[in-house]
N, C-alpha and C positions, 0 to 999 in steps of 0.2 A: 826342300822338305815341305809338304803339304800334310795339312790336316783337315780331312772332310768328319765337322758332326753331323748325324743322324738329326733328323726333324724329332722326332721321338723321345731322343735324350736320352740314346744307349750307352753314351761315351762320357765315359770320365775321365779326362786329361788334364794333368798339370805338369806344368814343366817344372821342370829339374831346379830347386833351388840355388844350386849354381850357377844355371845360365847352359849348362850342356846336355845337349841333347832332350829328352822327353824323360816325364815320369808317372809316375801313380798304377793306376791301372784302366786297361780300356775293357769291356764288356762287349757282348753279342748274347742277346735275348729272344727269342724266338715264342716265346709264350709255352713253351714244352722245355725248353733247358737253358740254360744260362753256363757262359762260358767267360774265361774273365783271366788276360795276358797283363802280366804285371812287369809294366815299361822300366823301371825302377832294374830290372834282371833282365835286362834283353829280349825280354817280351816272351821268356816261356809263360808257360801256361800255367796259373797256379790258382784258380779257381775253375772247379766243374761241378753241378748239382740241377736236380730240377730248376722249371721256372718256380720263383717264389719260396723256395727252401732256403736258410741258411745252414744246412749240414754241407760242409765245403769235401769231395771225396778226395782232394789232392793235397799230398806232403808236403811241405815245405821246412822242414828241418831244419837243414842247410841248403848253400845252391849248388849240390849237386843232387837235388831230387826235382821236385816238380812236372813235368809232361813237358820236353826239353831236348834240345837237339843236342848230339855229341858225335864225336869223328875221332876216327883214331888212324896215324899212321906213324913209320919212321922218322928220325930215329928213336932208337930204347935204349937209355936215355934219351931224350931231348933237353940239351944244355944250351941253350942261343946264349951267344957269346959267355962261354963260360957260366950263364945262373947256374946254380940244382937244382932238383927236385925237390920238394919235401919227400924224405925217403920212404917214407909208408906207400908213395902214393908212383913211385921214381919207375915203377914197373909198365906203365901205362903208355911213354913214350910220348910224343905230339897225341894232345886231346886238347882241341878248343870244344866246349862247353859255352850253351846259349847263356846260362844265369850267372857265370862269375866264377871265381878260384877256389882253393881250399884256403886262403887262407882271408878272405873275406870282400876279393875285390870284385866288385860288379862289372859286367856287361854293358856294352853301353850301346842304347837303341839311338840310331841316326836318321831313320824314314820309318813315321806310322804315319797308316790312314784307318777308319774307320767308319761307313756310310751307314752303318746298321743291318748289312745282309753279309758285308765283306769285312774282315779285320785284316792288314798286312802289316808285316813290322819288319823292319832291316836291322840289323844290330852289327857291331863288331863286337866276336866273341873273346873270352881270356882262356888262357892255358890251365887249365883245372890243376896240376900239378907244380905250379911255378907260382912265384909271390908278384902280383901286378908283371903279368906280362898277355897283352892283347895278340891272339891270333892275326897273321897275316890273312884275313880273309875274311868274310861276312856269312851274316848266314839271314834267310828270308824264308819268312813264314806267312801264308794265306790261311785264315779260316772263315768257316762259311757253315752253315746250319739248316740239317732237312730233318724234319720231327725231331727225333730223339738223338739226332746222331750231329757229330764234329766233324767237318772234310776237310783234313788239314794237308797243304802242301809245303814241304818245304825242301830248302834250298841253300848251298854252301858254295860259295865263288871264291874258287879257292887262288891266292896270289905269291905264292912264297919264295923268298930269296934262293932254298934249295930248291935245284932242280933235280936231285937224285928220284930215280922213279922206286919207291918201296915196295914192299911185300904189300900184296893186299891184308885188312887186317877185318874184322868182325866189326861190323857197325851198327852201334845199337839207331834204330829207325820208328818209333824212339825211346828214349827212358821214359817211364810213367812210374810215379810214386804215388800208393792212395796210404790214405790215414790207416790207424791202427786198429779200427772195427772192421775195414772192408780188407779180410785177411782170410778167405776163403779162395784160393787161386785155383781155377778150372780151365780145363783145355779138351779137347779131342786129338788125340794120337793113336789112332788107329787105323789100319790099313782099308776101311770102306767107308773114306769121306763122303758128308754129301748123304749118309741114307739113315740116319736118328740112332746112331748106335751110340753108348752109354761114354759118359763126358767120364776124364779122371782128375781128380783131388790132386794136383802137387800140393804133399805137405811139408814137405824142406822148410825148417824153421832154422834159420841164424843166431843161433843164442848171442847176442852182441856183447856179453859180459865178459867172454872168452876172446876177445879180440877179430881180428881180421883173417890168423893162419887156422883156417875150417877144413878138416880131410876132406879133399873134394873138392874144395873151395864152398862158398856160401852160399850160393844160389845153385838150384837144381835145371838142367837143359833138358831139352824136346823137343821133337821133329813134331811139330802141328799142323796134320796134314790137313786140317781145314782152316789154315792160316790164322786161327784168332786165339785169345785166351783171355781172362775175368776173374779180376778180384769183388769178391761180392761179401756183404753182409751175411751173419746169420738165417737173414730172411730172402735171402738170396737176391735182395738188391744191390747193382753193384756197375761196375764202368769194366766195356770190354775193349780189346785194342783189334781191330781187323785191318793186318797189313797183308794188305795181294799181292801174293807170290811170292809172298815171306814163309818159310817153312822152319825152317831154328828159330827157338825160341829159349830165354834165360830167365828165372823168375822165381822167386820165393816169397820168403815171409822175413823181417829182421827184426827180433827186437819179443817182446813180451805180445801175443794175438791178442784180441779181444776189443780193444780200447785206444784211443790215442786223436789228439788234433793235428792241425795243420803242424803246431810247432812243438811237437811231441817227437821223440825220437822213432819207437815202433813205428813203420813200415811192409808195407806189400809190394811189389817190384815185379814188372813186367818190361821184356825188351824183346821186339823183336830182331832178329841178327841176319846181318847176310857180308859176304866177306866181297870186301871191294877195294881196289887201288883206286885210290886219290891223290892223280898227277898235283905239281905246282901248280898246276895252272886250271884245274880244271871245275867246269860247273856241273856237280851232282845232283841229281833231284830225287824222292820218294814222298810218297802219298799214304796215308795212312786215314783209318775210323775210329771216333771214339763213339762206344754206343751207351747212353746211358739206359739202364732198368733192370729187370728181373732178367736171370737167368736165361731163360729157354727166350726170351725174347732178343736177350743177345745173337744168342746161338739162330733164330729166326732171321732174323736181319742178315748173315751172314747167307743163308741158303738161300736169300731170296733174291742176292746179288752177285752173287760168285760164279764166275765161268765155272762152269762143271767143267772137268777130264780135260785139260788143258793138255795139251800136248808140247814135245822139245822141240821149239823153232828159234834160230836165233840168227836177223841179220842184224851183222853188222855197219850199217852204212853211218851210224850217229855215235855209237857208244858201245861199249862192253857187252852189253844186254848183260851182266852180271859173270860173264868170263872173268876168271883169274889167270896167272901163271905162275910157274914153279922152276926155276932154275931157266929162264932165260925172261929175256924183257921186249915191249914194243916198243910201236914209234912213238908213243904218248899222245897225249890230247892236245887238239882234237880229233875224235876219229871220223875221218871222212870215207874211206875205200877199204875200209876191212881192218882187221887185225893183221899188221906189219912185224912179225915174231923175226928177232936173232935168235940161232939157236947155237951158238957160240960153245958151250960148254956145259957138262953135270949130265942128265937124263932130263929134259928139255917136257913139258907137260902141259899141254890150255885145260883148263877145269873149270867145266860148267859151274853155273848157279845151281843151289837145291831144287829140285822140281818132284812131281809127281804125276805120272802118267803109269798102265799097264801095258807092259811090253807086247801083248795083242793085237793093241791098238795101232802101235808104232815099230810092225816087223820091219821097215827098211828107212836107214838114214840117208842122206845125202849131203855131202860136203863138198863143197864150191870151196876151193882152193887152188893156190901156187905153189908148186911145192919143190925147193931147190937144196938138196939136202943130198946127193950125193947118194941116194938107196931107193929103193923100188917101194917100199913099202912104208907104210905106216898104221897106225894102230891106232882103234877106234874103242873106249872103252867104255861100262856104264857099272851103279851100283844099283843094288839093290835094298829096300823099305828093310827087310829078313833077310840075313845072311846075307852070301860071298857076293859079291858082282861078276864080271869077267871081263876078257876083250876078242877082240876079234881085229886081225890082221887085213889088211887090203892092199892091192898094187894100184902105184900112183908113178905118174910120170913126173921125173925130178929134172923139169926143163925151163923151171920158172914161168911159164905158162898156165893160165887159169881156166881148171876145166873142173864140175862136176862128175862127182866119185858117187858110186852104189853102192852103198855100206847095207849086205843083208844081215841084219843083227839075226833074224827069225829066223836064220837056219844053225846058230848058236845054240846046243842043247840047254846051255844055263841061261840063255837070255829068257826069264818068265817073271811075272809077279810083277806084282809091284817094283818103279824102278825110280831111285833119287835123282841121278845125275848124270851126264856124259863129262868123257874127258877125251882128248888129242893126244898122242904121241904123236907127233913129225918124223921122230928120229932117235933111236935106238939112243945113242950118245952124240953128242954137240960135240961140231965143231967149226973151226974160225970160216966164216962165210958162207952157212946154213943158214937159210933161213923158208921162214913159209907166210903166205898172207891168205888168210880166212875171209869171204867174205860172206857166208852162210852155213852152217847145219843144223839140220833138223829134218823133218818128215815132209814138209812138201818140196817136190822137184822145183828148184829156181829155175826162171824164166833165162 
C-alpha cells in the first residue's frame, strides 16, 4: 500500500483507528470543483460542489447512497453458507456495494493513492443484503478532474468460489444520490439526439411514507438517447451523470422535494443501467462523467464530446462488448477468440447492448461466425426506438468453420427508424452439441 500526498495539501488522510486499512476522507480540487472519497466507506464518493462552496450535492443517508459502485448477479437468493438476507432487501441477490451493508457494516479500503490530479482507491466491498459479509472481490476507482467535470473509472475483480456463469442482470454504472433541493431530474429521450430538442422533467416522486411496494416500483426508467441525465436545483444548478453508450436509465425523486442534507433522508437518484454477466472470475470496467453546473451547460458538455451516430460494431476479441445470452451459456472469461455459445437447449438467443443508430445508415450487417448447429440458417434480429422490431433470416453453413455472413437488413420492409439493439438466433431450438462462435457483427466488412 502507498500513499502519495500532493504538495499542495489536497489530501486528508488518516488511518483508520484500528490499525486497518485507511480512513477519513481524501479530496481532488481543481480550483473550479471539489470532489471528496470518504475512505471510511470504501471510498465512494460522498462529497461534490464547486471549488470553495460548502453546499455538499451528494446523499449520504445511509451507505447505500452516495456516487458508488454496485453489481448485481446470481444467485436470488444469495445465502453463502447458509446467512439470509435481511428480507426487505432478499430480492436483490449477490450485490456487493462500494460503502457497506444495510445493516451498518463498512467497506474497507486496502490501496489509496492521491497526487493531487489523480485519486485511486481499491476497497473490498460488502454484500448490501447480508449482516457483515465481504464480497469475494474488489472494486477500484480512478478519478481525475477537467474544468467542471469528474472522470471517474472504475473497476470490479471479480474472485468467487461459484463458478456458475448467471443471467446477465442490470448494472447500475453508477448510483448517484444528490441531496433533497437538487430534486429536479432532466434527461433527453427523444428520437433526434445530438440537435437541441427540448429536455423532459422525470417527475416520479417515491412517497417513502408508503413503504418500499410502489405500483411500478419507485423509480421511473428511460431510454436516454443522449446518454446523460441531471438533478438540478430550482435554479437549475445541479450535477449531471454522462455515461457513453449507456442508454437505460433509472431515476427519481424519494422522500419529501425541495430540501434536505447530506444526512437527510429525501433524495434524488440517478443510475445508469446496462445488463451484464459477471463471470467468477472476471474484471469489468465502465467510465462514467460527473459534470457539475447549470443545466444547458450540462447538456453542452455532453454535445461537445459525444460521438455523434455511432453505429452497431462489435468485436469480440477482449470482452462481451455488452452482449448478453438467453437460454444458452459461453466459455466464460476470459474472452480471447470470440464468443464460444452451447446451444444445448430452450430457443438459444445473443442480445446486443442498448445502442442507437438509424437503420439508413446501417442497411447491411456482417457476421463473422462458426456456426455448428445442425440447420442452414439463422436469424439476424433488431428493435426499434417506436414500435415493433423484426428479423430477417439468413443461410449459414453449419460446418464449424469461420466465415463472414451478408445480413442485408435494408431490404427488410420494417427495418427503418430509429434502431435499439441486434440480436442472434443460431438456432431455431438447442440441442446437445450445437454450438456457435462469434467473432464479429456489425456494419463494417471484418478483414
Amino acid at each position: 500500500m502507498r500513499i502519495v500526498l500532493s504538495l499542495v495539501g489536497l489530501v486528508l488522510l488518516n488511518l483508520a483507528a484500528s490499525g486497518e486499512g485507511f480512513g477519513g476522507m481524501s479530496y481532488l480540487d481543481n480550483g473550479i470543483i471539489r470532489i471528496g472519497a470518504n475512505l471510511d466507506i470504501g471510498g465512494a464518493i460522498t462529497f461534490v460542489a464547486p471549488s470553495g462552496s460548502d453546499e455538499n450535492i451528494i446523499n449520504s443517508h445511509d451507505w447505500g447512497r452516495q456516487v458508488q459502485m454496485s453489481f448485481y448477479s446470481g444467485p436470488n437468493p444469495f445465502t453463502p453458507n447458509g446467512k439470509q438476507p435481511r428480507e426487505s432487501w432478499r430480492f436483490l441477490g449477490w450485490n456487493p456495494i462500494q460503502s457497506g451493508d444495510c445493516y451498518g457494516n463498512r467497506s474497507r479500503v486496502i490501496a489509496h493513492e492521491n497526487d493531487g490530479k489523480t485519486l485511486y482507491i481499491k476497497c473490498i466491498p460488502m454484500q448490501w443484503p447480508l449482516n457483515n459479509e465481504p464480497g469475494e472481490c474488489t472494486f477500484e476507482t480512478w478519478i481525475r478532474l477537467e474544468g467542471n467535470t469528474a472522470h471517474v473509472s472504475s473497476r470490479i475483480n471479480n474472485n468467487r468460489s461459484d463458478t456458475t456463469q448467471y443471467a446477465a442482470r442490470g448494472q447500475e454504472l453508477p448510483a448517484v444520490y444528490t441531496n433533497g433541493n437538487y430534486y429536479r431530474l432532466f434527461t433527453y429521450d427523444g428520437d433526434a439526439p445530438y440537435t437541441g430538442g427540448p429536455m423532459r422533467r422525470i417527475t416520479k416522486v417515491w412517497d417513502t411514507s408508503k413503504g418500499v411496494h410502489v405500483e411500478g416500483g419507485p423509480w421511473d426508467h428511460w431510454y436516454g438517447t443522449e446518454n446523460w441525465a441531471a438533478l438540478v436545483r430550482d435554479d437549475d444548478f445541479g450535477l449531471g451523470v454522462w455515461s457513453p453508450g449507456t442508454y437505460t436509465f433509472v431515476g427519481g425523486f424519494a422522500g419529501k422535494p425541495g430540501k434536505g442534507g447530506p444526512k437527510d433522508g429525501p433524495t434524488g437518484y440517478i443510475a445508469p443501467v446496462r445488463n451484464e454477466i459477471l463471470d467468477h472470475n472476471i474484471r469489468y470496467d465502465y467510465n462514467y462523467v460527473l459534470i457539475v453546473g447549470k443545466l444547458e451547460a450540462i447538456r453542452d458538455y455532453v454535445y461537445a464530446h459525444a460521438p455523434k451516430n455511432p453505429l452497431p460494431n462489435y468485436t469480440f476479441k477482449q470482452n462481451r462488448q455488452g452482449w448478453t445470452l438467453r437460454s444458452c451459456t459461453d466459455a466464460g472469461w476470459p474472452i480471447t477468440a470470440g464468443l464460444a455459445v452451447t446451444l444445448a437447449s430452450g430457443t438459444p438467443l445473443l442480445i446486443g447492448p442498448n445502442a442507437l443508430w438509424e437503420a439508413a445508415q446501417a442497411p447491411t450487417i456482417y457476421v463473422r461466425a462458426a456456426f455448428d448447429t445442425g440447420q442452414d440458417t439463422a436469424v439476424l434480429a433488431w428493435e426499434r426506438l417506436e414500435g415493433k422490431g423484426g428479423e430477417l433470416r439468413f443461410p449459414v453453413q453449419s460446418d464449424g468453420e469461420m466465415r463472414t455472413y451478408v445480413v442485408d437488413l435494408g431490404a427488410a420492409p420494417d427495418y427503418e427508424g430509429p434502431c435499439t439493439r441486434l440480436s442472434l438466433r443460431p438456432i431455431d431450438a438447442g440441442r446437445e452439441g450445437a454450438t456457435v462462435r462469434v467473432e464479429y457483427i456489425g456494419t463494417r466488412r471484418p478483414e
